[in-house]
ROTOR-879919 format. One record per atom (N, C-alpha, C): x, y, z. Coordinates in steps of 0.05 Angstrom, whole numbers, padded with zeros to 5 digits, always signed. Each point is the difference from the previous one (the first is absolute). Layout:
<recs>
XYZ
...
</recs>
This chain:
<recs>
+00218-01302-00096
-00021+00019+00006
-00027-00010-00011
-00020+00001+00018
-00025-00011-00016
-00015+00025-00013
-00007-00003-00016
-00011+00021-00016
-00040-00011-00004
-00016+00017+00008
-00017-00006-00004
-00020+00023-00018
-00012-00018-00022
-00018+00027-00009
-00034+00000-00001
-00010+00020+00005
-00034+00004+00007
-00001+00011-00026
-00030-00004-00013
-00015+00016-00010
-00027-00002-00001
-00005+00017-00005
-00027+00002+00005
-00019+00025-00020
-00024-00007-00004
-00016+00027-00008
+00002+00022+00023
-00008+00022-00010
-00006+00023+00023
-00020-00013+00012
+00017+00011+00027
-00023+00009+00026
-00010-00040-00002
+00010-00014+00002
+00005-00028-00006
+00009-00005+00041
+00013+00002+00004
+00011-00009+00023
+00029-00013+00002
+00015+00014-00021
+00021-00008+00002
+00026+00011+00010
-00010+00032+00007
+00028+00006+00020
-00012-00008+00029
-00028-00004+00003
-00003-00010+00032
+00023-00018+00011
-00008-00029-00033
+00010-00025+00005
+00032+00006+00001
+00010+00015-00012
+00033+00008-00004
+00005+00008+00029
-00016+00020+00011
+00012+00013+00023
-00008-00019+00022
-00014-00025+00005
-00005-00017+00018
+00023-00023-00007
+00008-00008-00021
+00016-00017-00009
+00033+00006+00009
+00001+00026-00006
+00024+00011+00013
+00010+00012+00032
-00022+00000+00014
+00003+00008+00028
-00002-00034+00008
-00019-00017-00001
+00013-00024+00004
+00027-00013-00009
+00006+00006-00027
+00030-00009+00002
+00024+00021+00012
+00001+00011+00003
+00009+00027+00024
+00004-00010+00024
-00032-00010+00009
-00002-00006+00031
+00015-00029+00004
-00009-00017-00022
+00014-00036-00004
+00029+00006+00002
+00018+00022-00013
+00028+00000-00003
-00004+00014+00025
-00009+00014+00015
+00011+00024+00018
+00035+00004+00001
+00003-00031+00014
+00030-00005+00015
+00022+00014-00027
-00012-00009-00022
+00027+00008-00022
-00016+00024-00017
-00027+00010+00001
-00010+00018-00015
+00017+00029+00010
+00003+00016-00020
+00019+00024+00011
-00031+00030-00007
-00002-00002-00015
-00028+00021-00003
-00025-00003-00014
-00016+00002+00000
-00029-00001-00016
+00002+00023-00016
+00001-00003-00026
-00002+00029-00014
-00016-00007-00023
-00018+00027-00004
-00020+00004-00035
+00007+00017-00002
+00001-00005-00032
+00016+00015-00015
-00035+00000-00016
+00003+00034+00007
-00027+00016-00018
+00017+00011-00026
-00023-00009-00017
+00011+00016-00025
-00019+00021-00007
-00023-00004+00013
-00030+00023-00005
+00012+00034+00003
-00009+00015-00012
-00003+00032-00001
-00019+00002-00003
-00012+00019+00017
-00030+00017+00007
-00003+00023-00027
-00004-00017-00030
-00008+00027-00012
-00024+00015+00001
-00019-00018+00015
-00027+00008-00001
-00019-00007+00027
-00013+00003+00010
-00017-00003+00017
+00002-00025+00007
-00010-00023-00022
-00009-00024+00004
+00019-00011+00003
+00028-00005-00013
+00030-00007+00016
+00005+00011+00027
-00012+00024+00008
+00008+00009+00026
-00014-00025+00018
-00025-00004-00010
-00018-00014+00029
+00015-00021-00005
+00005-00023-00024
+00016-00028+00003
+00024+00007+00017
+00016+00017-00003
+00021+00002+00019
-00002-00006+00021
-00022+00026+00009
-00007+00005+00030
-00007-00025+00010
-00028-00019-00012
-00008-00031+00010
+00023-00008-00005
+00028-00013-00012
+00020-00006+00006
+00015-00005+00023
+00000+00022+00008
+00018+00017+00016
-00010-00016+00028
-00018+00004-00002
-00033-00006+00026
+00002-00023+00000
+00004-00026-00019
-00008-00022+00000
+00033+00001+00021
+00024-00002-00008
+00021-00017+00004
+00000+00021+00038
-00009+00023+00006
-00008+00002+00023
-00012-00012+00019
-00013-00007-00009
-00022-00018+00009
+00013-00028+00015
+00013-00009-00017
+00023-00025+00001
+00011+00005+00025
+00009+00017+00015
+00013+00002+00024
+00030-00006-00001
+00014-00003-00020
+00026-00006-00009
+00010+00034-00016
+00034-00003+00001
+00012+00023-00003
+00006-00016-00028
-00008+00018-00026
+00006+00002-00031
+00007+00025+00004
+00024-00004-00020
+00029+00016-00011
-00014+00014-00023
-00010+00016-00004
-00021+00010-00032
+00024+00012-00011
+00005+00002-00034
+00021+00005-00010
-00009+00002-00031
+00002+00024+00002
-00018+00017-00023
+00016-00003-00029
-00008-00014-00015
+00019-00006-00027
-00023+00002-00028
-00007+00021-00003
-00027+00000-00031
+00025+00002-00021
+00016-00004-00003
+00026+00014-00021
+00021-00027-00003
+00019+00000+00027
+00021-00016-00003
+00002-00024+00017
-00013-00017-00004
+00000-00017+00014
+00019-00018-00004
+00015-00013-00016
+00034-00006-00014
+00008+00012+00029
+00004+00023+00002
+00027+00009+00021
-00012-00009+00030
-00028+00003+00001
-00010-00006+00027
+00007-00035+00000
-00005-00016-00020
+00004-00027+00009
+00032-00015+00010
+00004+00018-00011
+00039-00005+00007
+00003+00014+00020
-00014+00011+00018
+00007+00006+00025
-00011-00011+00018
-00014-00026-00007
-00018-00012+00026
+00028-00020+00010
-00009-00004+00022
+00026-00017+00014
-00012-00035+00004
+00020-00013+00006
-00013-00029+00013
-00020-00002+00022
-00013-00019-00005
-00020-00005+00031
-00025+00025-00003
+00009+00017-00032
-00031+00017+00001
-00027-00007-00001
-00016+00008+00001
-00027-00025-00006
-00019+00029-00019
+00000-00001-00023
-00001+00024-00011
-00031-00001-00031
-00022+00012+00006
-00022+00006-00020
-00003+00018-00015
+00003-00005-00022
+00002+00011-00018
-00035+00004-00013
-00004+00031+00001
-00036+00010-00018
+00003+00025-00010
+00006-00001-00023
-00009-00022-00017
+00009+00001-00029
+00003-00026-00012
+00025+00010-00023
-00021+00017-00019
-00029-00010-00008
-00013+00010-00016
-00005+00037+00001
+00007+00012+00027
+00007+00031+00004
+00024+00012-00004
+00024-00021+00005
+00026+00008-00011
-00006+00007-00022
-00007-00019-00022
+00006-00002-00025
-00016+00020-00003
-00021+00013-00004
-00009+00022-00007
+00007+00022+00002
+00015-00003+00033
+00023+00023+00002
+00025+00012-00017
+00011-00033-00010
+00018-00004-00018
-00006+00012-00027
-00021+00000-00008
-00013-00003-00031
+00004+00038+00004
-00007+00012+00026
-00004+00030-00014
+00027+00014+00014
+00011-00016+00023
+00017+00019+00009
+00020+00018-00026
+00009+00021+00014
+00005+00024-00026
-00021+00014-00015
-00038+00000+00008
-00011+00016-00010
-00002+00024+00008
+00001+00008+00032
+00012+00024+00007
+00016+00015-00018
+00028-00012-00001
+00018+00011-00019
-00004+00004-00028
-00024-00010-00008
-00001+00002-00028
+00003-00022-00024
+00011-00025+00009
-00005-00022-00010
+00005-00025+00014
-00025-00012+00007
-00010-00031+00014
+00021-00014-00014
+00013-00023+00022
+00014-00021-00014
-00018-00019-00023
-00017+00005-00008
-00008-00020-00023
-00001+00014-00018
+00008+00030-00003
+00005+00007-00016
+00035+00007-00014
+00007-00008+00024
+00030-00009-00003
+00014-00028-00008
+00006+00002-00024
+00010-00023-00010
+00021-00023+00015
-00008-00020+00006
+00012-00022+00016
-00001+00005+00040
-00020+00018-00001
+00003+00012+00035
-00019-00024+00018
-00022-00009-00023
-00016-00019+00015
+00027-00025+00005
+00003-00011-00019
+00013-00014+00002
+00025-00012+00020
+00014+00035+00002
+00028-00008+00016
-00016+00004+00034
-00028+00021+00004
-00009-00009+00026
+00000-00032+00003
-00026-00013-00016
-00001-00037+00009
+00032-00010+00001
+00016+00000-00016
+00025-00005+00004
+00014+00000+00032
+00006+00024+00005
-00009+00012+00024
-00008-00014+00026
-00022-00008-00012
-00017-00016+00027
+00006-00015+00000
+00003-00020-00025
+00005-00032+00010
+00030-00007+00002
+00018+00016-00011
+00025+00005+00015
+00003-00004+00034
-00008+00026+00011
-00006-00001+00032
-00016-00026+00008
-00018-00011-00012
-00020-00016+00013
+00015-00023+00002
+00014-00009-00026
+00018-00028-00001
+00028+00004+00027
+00001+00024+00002
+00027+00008+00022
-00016-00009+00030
-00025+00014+00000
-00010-00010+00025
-00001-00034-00003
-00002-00020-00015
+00003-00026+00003
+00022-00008+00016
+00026+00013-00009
+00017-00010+00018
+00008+00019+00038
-00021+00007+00003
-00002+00014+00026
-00014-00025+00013
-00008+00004+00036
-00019-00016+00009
-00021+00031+00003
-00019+00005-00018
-00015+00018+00005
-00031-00017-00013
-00023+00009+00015
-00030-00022-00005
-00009+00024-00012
-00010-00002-00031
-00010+00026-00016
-00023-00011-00010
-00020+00013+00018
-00029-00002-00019
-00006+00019-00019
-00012-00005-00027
-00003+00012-00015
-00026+00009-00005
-00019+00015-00002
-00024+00010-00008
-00017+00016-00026
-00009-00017-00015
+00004+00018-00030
-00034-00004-00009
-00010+00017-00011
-00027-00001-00008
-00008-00020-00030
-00024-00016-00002
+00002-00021-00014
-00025+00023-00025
+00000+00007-00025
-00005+00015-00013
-00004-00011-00028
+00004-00027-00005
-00008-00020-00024
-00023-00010-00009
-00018+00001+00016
-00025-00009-00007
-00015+00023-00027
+00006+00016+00001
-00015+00019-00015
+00007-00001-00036
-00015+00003-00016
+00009-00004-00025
+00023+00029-00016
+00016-00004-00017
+00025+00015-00005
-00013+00031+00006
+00017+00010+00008
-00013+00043-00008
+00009+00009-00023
-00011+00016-00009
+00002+00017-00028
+00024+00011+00004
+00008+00019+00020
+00011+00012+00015
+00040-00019-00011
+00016+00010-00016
+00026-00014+00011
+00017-00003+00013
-00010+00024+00023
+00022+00007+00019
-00008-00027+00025
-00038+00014-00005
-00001-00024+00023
+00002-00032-00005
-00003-00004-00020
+00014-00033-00014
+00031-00002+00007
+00019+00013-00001
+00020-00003-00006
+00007+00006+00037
-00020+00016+00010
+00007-00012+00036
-00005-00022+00010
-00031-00011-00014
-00002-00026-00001
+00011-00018+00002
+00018-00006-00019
+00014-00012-00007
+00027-00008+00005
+00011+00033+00011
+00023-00001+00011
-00005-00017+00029
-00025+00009+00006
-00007-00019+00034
+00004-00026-00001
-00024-00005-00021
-00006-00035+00001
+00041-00007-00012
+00014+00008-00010
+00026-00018+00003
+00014+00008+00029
-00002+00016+00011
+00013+00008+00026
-00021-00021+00025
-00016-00011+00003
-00020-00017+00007
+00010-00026-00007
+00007-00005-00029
+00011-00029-00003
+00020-00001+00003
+00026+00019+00001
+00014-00006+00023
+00009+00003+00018
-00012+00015+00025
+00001-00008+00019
-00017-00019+00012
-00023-00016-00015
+00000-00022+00005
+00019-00022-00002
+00017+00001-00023
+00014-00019-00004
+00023-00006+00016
+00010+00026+00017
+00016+00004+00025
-00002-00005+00026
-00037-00001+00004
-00004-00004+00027
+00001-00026+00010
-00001-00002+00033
-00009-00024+00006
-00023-00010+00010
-00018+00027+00004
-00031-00010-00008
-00016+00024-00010
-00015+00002-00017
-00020+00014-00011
-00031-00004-00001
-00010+00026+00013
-00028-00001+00008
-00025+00021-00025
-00013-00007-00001
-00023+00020-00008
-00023-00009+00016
-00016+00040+00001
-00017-00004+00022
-00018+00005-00018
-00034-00010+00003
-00027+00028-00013
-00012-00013+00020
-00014+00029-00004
-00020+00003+00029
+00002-00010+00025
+00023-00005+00011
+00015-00008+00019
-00004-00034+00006
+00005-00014-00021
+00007-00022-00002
+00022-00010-00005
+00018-00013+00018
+00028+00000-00014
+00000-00024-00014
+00025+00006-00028
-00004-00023-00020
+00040-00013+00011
+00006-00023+00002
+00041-00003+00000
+00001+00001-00024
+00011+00007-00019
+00008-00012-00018
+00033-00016-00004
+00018+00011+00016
+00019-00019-00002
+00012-00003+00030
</recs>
């Protein structure tokens, strides 16, 4: 399975490049491609997530191709073990999972980071499923926001998301078979 991962700053141009990258390899496999699917991890808590959706939504319309949308802000572990061979499948965006991850259970009264070992057995979790998709024939682009340039935050929660990123970043770089970063819609290969 080739695994590819994007990142990019916001509003960078890097789910354009994901969602053009993957309808061409879609259209290149046709004969053996079985579905086009993105896998959203976004929830509309607020206004301004509503409109990224909506432009989302609009962009891959636009495309004139049928995407499989497949709503996963929570469990994405179970959604990746259900993709089949010949999927051609985009993934946006891990950097919204994980935030998802960090509070799911605040409804209920306590966010997984406030639950001892919950962050943890989520990433577990993921790269479990993700190494399982290696031995599928499934093409998984990956999409994750690049958030390092800035000097440490006071803040530990947000250091320690930080941080949990930038190693979830080094490896699924170290998994893929090519990795991109975009700014200002310049694309960079890096592998």
């Amino acid at each position: 399975m080739p695994l590819i991962f994007i990142t990019g700053g916001v509003r960078s141009g890097k789910s354009h490049f994901a969602e053009k990258a993957a309808v061409t390899h879609y259209q290149t496999e046709f004969m053996q491609a079985q579905r086009l699917i993105y896998i959203a991890s976004g929830v509309a808590l607020d206004h301004e997530m509503e409109k990224r959706i909506v432009r989302h939504q609009a962009d891959r319309r636009a495309q004139n191709i049928e995407w499989l949308t497949i709503e996963a802000p929570y469990d994405i572990a179970n959604t990746l073990y259900n993709l089949s061979d010949g999927d051609v499948v985009l993934w946006d965006c891990v950097t919204t999972w994980l935030t998802n991850a960090f509070y799911e259970g605040f409804d209920r009264g306590t966010p997984c980071i406030e639950q001892p070992g919950c962050l943890q057995e989520k990433i577990k979790g993921l790269k479990k499923a993700v190494k399982t998709l290696l031995e599928k024939r499934v093409t998984f682009f990956i999409v994750s926001n690049e958030l390092f340039d800035e000097p440490p935050y006071a803040s530990e929660e947000v250091e320690l998301y930080r941080q949990m990123l930038g190693k979830l970043h080094q490896w699924f770089v170290s998994i893929a078979d090519e990795a991109y970063e975009i700014n200002y819609g310049v694309v960079k290969k890096w592998k």
